[in-house]
C-alpha positions in Angstrom: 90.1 95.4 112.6 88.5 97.2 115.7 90.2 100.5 114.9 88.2 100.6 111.6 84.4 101.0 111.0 82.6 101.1 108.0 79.6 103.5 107.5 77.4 102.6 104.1 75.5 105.2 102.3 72.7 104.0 101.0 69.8 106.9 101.7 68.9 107.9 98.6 65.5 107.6 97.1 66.4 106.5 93.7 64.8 109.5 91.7 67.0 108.2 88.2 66.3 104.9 88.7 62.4 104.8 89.5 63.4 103.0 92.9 66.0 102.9 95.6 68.7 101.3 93.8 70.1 100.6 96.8 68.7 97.6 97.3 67.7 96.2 94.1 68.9 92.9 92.9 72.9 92.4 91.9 72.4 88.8 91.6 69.5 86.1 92.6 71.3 85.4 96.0 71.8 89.2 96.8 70.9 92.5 96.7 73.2 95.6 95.3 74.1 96.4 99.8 74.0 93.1 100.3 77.1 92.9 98.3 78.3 96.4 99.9 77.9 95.3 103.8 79.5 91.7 102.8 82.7 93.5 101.5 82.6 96.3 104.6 82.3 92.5 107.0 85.2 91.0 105.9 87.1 94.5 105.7 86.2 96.7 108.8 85.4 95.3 112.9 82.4 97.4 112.7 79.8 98.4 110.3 76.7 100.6 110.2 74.5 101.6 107.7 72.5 105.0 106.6 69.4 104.0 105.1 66.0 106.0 104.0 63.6 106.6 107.3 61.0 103.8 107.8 62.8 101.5 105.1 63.7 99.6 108.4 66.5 97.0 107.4 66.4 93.5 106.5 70.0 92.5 105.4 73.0 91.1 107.6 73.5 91.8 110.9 75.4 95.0 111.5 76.3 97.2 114.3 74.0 99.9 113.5 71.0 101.4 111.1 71.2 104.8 110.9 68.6 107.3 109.1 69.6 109.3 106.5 70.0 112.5 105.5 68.7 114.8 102.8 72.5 114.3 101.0 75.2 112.0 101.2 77.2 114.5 103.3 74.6 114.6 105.6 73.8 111.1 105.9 77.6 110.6 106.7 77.5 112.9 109.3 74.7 110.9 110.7 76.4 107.8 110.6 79.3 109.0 112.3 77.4 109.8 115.5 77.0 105.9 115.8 80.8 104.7 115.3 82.1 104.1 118.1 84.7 105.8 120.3 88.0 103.2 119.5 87.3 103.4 115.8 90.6 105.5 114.3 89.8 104.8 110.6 87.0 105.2 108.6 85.7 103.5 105.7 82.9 105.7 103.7 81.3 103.4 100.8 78.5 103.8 99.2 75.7 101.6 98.1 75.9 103.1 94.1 79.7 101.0 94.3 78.9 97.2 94.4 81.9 95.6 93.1 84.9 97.5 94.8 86.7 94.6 95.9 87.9 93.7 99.5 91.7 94.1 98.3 90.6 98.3 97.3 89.6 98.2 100.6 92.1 97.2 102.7 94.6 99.6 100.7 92.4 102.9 101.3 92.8 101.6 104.9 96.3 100.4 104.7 96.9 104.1 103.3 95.7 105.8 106.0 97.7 103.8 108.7 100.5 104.8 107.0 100.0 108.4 107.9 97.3 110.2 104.8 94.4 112.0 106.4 92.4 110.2 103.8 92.5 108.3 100.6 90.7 107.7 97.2 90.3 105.7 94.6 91.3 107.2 91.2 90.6 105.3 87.7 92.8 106.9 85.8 91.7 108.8 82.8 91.8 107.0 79.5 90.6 109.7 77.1 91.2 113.0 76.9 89.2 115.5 79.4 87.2 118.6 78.2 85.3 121.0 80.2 82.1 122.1 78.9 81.8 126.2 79.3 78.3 127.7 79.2 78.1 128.8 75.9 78.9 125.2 74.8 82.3 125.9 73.9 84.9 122.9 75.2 88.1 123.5 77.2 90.8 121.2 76.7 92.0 119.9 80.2 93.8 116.8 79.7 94.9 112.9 80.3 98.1 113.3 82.5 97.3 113.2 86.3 93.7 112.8 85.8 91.1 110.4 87.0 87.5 109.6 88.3 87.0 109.6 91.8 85.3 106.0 93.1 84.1 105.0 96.4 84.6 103.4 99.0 87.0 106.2 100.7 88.9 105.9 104.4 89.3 108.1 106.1 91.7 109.4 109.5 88.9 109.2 112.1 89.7 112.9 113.3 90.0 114.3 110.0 86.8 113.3 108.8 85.1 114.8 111.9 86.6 117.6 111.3 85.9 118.3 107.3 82.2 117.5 108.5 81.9 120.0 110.9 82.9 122.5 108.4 81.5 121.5 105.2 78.8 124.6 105.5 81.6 126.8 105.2 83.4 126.0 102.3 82.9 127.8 99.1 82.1 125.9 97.2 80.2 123.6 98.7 81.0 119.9 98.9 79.5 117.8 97.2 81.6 114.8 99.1 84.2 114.3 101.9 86.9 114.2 100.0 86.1 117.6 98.7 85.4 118.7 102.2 88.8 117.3 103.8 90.9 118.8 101.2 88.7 122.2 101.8 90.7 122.3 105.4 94.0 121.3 104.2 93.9 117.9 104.6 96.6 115.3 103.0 94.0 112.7 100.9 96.0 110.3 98.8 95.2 108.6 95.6 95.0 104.5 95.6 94.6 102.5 92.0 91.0 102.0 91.5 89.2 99.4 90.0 87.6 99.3 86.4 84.9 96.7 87.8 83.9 99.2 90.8 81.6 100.7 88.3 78.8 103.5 89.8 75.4 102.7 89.5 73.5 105.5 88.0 70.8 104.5 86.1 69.6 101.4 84.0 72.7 100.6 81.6 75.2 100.8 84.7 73.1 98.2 86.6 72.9 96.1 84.1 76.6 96.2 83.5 77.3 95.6 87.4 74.9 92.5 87.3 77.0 91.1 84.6 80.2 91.7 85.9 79.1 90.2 89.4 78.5 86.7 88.0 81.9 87.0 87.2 84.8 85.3 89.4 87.2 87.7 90.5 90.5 86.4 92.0 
């Protein structure tokens, strides 16, 4: 595992939730990046993470505490100053994912060994997608093929440095690396995600995640 590092997002100030969600109870033993560093540990040889300035860090050991940035793009590109040079593959997760399990990880990796520039999970869609137009209309788009994107994402080391160096000029913007690898062409595949890995957004997702991590998972 010493070709792969992990970098964890977890910068954000936690305007929807009234705090940093970040690190928040998941369950009386841990907190939501608790859960997040213990999966990158058993995953990845080396494992930094990007927190708020002056939040300091209190958690598990890890290789490196980084200070974010003012988006996750940029608080990436700040980690990725820190991993060090014999790291190949990178895992980007994210503190707003606590469940994805140690098996989604080692697939994103597994993919990316095998050749993709990056990979992704995809839940597949379930219902039917429509895109809201300005004028309220709706825009049928569809079921086959489609999915929501999930973190954690790996990534070719190379690849990712690149898409980061050029994120400020794509059009339109990216809003994450995923976005910004395919803006330069590269290959990102799509791995199974995981209904449990659900984002934590606001009150009713956390509540949801704390339930479902009292839950034994095989």
């Amino acid at each position: 595992m010493d070709h792969v590092a992990a970098i964890i997002t977890a910068a954000g100030s936690g305007t929807r939730m009234g705090a940093a969600k970040q690190f928040l109870e998941l369950t009386p033993e841990e907190r939501i990046i608790d859960r997040v560093v213990a999966t990158c540990r058993a995953t990845c040889g080396w494992v930094g993470v990007v927190v708020p300035a002056d939040s300091g860090w209190t958690g598990a050991p890890v290789e490196a505490v980084i200070e974010g940035g003012a988006d996750r793009l940029d608080s990436l590109a700040a980690g990725m100053t820190a991993v060090p040079p014999e790291a190949t593959v990178v895992v980007a997760h994210s503190a707003s994912h606590p469940l994805a399990s140690t098996d989604l990880v080692r697939r994103l990796i597994r993919a990316v060994e095998a050749g993709a520039d990056g990979a992704v999970p995809l839940l597949a869609a379930v219902d039917v997608i429509k895109r809201r137009n300005a004028d309220g209309t709706l825009t049928t788009v569809g079921r086959d093929g489609l999915g929501a994107a999930q973190a954690p994402m790996a990534w070719s080391r190379a690849m990712l440095d690149r898409a980061l160096a050029a994120r400020s000029n794509a059009k339109p913007p990216p809003v994450e690396e995923s976005a910004a690898v395919e803006a330069i062409g590269g290959r990102v595949l799509a791995v199974d995600g995981e209904l449990a890995n659900v984002h934590v957004t606001d009150p009713a997702s956390l509540a949801v995640v704390r339930a479902l991590a009292e839950v034994p998972r095989p």
